[in-house]
TORKOL-4160 file (C-alpha; in steps of 0.2 Angstrom, whole numbers, padded with zeros to 4 digits, m for minus):
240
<pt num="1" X="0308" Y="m0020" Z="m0014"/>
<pt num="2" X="0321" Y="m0026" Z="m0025"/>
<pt num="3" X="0314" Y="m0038" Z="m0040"/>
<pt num="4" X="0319" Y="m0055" Z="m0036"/>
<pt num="5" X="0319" Y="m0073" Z="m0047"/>
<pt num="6" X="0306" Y="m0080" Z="m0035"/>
<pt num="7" X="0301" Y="m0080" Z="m0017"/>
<pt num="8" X="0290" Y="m0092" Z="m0004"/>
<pt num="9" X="0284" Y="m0075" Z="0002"/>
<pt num="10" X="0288" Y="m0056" Z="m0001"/>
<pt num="11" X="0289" Y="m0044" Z="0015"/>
<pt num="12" X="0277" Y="m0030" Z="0008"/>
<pt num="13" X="0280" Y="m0018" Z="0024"/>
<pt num="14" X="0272" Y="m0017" Z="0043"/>
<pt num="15" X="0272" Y="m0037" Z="0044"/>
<pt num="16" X="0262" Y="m0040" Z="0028"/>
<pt num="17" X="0269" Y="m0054" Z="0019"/>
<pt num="18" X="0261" Y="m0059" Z="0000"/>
<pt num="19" X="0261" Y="m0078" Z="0002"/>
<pt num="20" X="0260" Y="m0090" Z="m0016"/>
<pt num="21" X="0241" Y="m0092" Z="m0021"/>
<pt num="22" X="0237" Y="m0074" Z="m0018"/>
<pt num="23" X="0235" Y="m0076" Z="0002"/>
<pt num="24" X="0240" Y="m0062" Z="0015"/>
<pt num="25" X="0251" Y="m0067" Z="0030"/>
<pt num="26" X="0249" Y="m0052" Z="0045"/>
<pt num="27" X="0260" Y="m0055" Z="0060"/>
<pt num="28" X="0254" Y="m0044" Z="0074"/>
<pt num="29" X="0237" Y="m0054" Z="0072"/>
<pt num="30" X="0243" Y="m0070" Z="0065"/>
<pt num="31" X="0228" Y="m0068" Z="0051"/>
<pt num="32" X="0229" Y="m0076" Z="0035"/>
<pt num="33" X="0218" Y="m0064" Z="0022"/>
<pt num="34" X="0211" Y="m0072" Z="0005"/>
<pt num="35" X="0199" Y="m0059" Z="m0006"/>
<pt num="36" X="0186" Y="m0062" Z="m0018"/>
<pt num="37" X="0184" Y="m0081" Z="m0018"/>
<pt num="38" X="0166" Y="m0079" Z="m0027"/>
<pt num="39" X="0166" Y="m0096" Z="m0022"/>
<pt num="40" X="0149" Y="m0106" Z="m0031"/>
<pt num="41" X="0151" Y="m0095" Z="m0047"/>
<pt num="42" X="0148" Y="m0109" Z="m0057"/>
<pt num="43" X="0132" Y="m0111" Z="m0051"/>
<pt num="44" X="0128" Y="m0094" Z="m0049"/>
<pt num="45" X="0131" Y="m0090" Z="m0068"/>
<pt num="46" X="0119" Y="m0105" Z="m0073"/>
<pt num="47" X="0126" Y="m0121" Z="m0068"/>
<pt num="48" X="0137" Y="m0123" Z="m0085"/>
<pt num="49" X="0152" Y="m0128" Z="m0076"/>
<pt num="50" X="0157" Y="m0141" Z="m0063"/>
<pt num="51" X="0155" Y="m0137" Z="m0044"/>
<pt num="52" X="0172" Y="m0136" Z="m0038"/>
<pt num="53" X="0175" Y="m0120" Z="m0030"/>
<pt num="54" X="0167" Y="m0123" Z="m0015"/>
<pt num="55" X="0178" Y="m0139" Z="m0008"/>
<pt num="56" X="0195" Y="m0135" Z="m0018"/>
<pt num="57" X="0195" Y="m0117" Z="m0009"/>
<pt num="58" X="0190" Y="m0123" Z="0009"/>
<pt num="59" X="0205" Y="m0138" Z="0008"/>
<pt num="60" X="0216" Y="m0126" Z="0002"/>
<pt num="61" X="0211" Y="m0111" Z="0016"/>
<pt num="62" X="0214" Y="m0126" Z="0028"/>
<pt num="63" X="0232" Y="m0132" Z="0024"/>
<pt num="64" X="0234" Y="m0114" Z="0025"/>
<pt num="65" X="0230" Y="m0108" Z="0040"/>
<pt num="66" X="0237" Y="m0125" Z="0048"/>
<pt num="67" X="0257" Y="m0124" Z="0041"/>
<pt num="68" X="0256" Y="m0103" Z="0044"/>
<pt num="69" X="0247" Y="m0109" Z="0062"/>
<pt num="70" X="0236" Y="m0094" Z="0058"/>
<pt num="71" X="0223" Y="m0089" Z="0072"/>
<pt num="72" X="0212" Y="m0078" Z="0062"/>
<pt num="73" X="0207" Y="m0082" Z="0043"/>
<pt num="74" X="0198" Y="m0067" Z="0034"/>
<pt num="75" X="0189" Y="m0067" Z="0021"/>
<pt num="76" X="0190" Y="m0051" Z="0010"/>
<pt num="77" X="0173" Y="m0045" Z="0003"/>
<pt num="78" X="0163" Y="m0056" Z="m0012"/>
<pt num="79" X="0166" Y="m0074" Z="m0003"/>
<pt num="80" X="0152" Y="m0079" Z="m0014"/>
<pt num="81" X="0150" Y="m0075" Z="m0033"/>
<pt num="82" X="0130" Y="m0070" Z="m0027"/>
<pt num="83" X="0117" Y="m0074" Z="m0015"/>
<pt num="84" X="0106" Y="m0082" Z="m0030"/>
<pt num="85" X="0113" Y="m0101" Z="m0029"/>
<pt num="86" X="0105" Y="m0117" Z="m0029"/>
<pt num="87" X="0098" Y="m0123" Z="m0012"/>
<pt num="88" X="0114" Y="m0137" Z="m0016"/>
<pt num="89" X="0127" Y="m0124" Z="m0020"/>
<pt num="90" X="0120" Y="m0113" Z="m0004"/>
<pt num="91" X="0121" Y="m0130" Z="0006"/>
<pt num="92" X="0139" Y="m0132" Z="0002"/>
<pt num="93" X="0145" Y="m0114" Z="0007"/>
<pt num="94" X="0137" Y="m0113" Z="0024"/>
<pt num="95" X="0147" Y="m0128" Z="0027"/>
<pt num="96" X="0163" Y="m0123" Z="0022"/>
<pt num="97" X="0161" Y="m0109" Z="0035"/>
<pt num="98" X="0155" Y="m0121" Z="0047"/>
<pt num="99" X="0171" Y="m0131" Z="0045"/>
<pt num="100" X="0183" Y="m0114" Z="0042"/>
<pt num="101" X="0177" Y="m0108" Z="0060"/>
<pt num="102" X="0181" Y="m0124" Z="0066"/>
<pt num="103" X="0199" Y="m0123" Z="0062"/>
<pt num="104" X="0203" Y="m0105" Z="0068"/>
<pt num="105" X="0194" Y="m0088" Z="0072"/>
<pt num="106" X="0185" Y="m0083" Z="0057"/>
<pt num="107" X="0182" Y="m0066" Z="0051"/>
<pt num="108" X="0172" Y="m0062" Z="0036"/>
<pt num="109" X="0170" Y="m0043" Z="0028"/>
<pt num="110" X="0156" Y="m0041" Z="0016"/>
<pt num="111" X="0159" Y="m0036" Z="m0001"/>
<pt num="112" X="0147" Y="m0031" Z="m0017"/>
<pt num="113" X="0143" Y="m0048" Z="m0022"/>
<pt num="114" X="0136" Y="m0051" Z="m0004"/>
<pt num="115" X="0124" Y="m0039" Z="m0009"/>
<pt num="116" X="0110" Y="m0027" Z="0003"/>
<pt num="117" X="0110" Y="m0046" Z="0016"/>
<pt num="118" X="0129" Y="m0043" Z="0017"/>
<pt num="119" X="0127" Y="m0062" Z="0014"/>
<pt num="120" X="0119" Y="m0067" Z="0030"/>
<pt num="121" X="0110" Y="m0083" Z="0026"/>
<pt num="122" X="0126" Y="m0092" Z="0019"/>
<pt num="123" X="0140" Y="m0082" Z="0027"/>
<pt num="124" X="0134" Y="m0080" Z="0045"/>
<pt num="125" X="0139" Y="m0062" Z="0053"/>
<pt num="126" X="0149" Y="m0052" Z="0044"/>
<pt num="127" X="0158" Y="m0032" Z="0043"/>
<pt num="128" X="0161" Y="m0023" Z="0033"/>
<pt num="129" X="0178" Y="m0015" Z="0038"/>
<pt num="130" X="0192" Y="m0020" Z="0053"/>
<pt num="131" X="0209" Y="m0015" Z="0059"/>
<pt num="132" X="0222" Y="m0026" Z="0061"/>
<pt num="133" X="0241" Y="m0020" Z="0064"/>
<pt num="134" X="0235" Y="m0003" Z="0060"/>
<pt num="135" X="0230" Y="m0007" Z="0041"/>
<pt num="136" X="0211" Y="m0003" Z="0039"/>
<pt num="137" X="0204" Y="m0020" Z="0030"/>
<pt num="138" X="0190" Y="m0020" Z="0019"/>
<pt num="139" X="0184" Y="m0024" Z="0001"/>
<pt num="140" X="0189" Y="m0009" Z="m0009"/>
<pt num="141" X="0172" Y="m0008" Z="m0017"/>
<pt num="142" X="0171" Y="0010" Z="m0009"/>
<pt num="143" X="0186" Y="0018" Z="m0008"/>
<pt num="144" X="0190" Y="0033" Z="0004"/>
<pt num="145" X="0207" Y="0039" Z="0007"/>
<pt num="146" X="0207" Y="0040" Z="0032"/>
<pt num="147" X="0226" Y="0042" Z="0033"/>
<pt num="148" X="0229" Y="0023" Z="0035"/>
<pt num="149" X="0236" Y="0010" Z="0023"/>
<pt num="150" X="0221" Y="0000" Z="0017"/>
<pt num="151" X="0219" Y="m0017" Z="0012"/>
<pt num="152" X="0209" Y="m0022" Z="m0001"/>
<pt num="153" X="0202" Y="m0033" Z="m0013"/>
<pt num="154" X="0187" Y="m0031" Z="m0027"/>
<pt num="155" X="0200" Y="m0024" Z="m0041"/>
<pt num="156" X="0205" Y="m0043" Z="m0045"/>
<pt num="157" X="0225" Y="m0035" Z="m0050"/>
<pt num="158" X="0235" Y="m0047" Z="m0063"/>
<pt num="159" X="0250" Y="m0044" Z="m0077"/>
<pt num="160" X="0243" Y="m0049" Z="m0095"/>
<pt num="161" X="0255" Y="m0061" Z="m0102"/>
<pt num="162" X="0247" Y="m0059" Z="m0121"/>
<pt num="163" X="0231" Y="m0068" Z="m0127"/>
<pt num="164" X="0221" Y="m0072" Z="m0114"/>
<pt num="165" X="0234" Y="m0077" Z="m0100"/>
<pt num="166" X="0237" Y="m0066" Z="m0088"/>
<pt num="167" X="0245" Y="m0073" Z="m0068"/>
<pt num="168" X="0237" Y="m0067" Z="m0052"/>
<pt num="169" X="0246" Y="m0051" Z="m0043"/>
<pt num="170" X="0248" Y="m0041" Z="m0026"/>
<pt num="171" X="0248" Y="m0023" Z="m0026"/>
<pt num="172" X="0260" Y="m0015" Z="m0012"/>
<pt num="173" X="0260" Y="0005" Z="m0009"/>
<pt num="174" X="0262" Y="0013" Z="0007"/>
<pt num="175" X="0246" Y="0019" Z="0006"/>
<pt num="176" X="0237" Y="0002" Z="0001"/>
<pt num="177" X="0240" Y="m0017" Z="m0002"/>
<pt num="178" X="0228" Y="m0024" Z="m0015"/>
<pt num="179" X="0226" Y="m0043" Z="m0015"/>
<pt num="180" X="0225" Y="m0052" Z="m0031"/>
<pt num="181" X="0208" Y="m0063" Z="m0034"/>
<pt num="182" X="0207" Y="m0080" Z="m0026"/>
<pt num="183" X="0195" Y="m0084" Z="m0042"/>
<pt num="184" X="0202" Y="m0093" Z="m0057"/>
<pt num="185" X="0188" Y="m0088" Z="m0068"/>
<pt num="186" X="0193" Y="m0070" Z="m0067"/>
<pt num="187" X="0208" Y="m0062" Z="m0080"/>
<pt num="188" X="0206" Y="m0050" Z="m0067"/>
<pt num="189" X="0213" Y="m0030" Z="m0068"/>
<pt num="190" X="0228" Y="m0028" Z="m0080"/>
<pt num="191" X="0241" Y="m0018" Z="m0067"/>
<pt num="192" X="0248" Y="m0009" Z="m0083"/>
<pt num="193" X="0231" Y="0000" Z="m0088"/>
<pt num="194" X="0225" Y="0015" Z="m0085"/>
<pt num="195" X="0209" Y="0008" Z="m0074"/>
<pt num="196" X="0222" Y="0002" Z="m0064"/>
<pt num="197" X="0232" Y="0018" Z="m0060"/>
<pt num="198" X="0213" Y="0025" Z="m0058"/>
<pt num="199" X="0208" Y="0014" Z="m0045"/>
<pt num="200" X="0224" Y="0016" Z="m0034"/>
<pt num="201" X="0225" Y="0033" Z="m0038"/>
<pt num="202" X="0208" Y="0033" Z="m0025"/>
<pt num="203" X="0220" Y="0029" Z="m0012"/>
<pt num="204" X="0234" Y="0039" Z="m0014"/>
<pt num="205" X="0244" Y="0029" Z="m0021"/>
<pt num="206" X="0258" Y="0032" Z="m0038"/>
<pt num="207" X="0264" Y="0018" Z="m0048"/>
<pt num="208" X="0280" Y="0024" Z="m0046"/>
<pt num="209" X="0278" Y="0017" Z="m0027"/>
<pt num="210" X="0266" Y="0003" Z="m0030"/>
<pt num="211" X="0275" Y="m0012" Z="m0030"/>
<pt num="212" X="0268" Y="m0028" Z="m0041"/>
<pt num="213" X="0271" Y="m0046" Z="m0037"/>
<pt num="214" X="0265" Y="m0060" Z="m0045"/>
<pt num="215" X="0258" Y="m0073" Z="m0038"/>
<pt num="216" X="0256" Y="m0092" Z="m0042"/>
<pt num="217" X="0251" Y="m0108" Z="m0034"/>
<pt num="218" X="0271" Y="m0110" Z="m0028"/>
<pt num="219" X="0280" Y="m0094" Z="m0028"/>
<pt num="220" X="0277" Y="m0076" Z="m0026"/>
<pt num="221" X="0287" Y="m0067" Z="m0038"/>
<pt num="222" X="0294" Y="m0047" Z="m0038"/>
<pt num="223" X="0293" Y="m0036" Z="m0053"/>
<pt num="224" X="0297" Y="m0020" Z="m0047"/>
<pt num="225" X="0284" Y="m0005" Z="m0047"/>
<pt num="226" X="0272" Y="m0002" Z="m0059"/>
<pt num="227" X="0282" Y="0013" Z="m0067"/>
<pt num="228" X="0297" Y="0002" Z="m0070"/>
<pt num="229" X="0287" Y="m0013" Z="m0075"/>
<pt num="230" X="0277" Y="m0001" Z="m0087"/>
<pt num="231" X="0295" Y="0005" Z="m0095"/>
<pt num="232" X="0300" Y="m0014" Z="m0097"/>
<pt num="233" X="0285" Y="m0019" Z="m0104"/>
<pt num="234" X="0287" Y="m0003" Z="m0118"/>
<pt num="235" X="0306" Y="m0009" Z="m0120"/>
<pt num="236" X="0303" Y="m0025" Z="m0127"/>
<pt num="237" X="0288" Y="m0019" Z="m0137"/>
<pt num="238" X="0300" Y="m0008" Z="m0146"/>
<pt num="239" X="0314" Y="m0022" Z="m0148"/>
<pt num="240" X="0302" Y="m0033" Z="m0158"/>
């Protein structure tokens, strides 16, 4: 992919598109894939902060999957920050999936924060891998290298920008596509360090073929491979 100023949506290769907000377009099934939502984290950590998550991420989901026209939504592994929510918080997630069924087909895959109930009691039924346009989708929390490209979440990839800002990012490899976190608490897994390389490394995958693109609210935008990011990133470093 060449780097470009900005786009509404990046081709990423077998009918995957990154889509601004860090969602996942699949054409063969008209699916619409959002990871690591962790929604109810505020109350999960305590209750310290207001609880937002839960209807800002299902009116959100909604207006997406009405302009794509999406018939499937999945939800990629820790839809919930934890299973150990107030009776309220708990209350408000089953129905957001109540609703989210309502407007297409939904498909949930369990992640880590779901825990040994794979979230049953607030998620309803979920799996914990599917195929769909011959990508394996899963959470990532256990990786394995089958001969397929995988798409995953759980590694919450984003480019620092210095301090403590940092912008949400897809990873694109032939062997994998990583989806940034749908969480805003969550700096998330710089896609310059070494953890990073680690992690994708699990799947086969080299920067020098891992494509990054970031992704805000409006735009998606393309920086290139890791290795060339990587080689920017020194370049200005050393310009200073």
């Amino acid at each position: 992919m060449n780097a470009a100023p900005r786009a509404l949506s990046v081709a990423l290769g077998g009918g995957a598109h990154a889509l601004p907000g860090g969602l996942l377009w699949l054409e063969a099934s008209a699916s619409l894939v959002v990871a690591d939502l962790h929604l109810a984290y505020e109350d999960a950590i305590g209750g310290a902060l207001p609880l937002w998550s839960v209807e800002e991420s299902q009116a959100t989901l909604e207006r997406a999957c009405v302009a794509r026209g999406a018939r499937e939504l999945i939800l990629l592994g820790d839809v919930v920050h934890g299973m150990r929510i107030s009776e309220g918080a708990g209350d408000r997630v089953i129905a957001m999936m109540r609703a989210l069924r309502e407007c297409c087909t939904l498909t949930i895959v369990a992640g880590n924060h779901e825990g040994r109930t794979r979230g049953a009691a607030l998620l309803g039924d979920c799996v914990e891998e599917i195929e769909r346009g011959g990508m394996l989708l899963h959470h990532g929390d256990r990786p394995r290298l089958l001969g397929v490209r995988h798409v995953i979440g759980h590694l919450h990839p984003s480019i620092a920008l210095g301090g403590e800002r940092s912008v949400p990012a897809f990873l694109a490899a032939p062997e994998a596509i990583v989806l940034p976190a749908a969480n805003p608490y969550s700096r998330g897994l710089d896609v310059l360090a070494r953890e990073c390389r680690a992690a994708i490394a699990a799947y086969g995958a080299r920067v020098g073929s891992t494509d990054v693109i970031a992704a805000t609210e409006t735009h998606c935008y393309p920086f290139g491979s890791i290795a060339s990011l990587a080689r920017a990133a020194r370049a200005l470093r050393l310009a200073r």
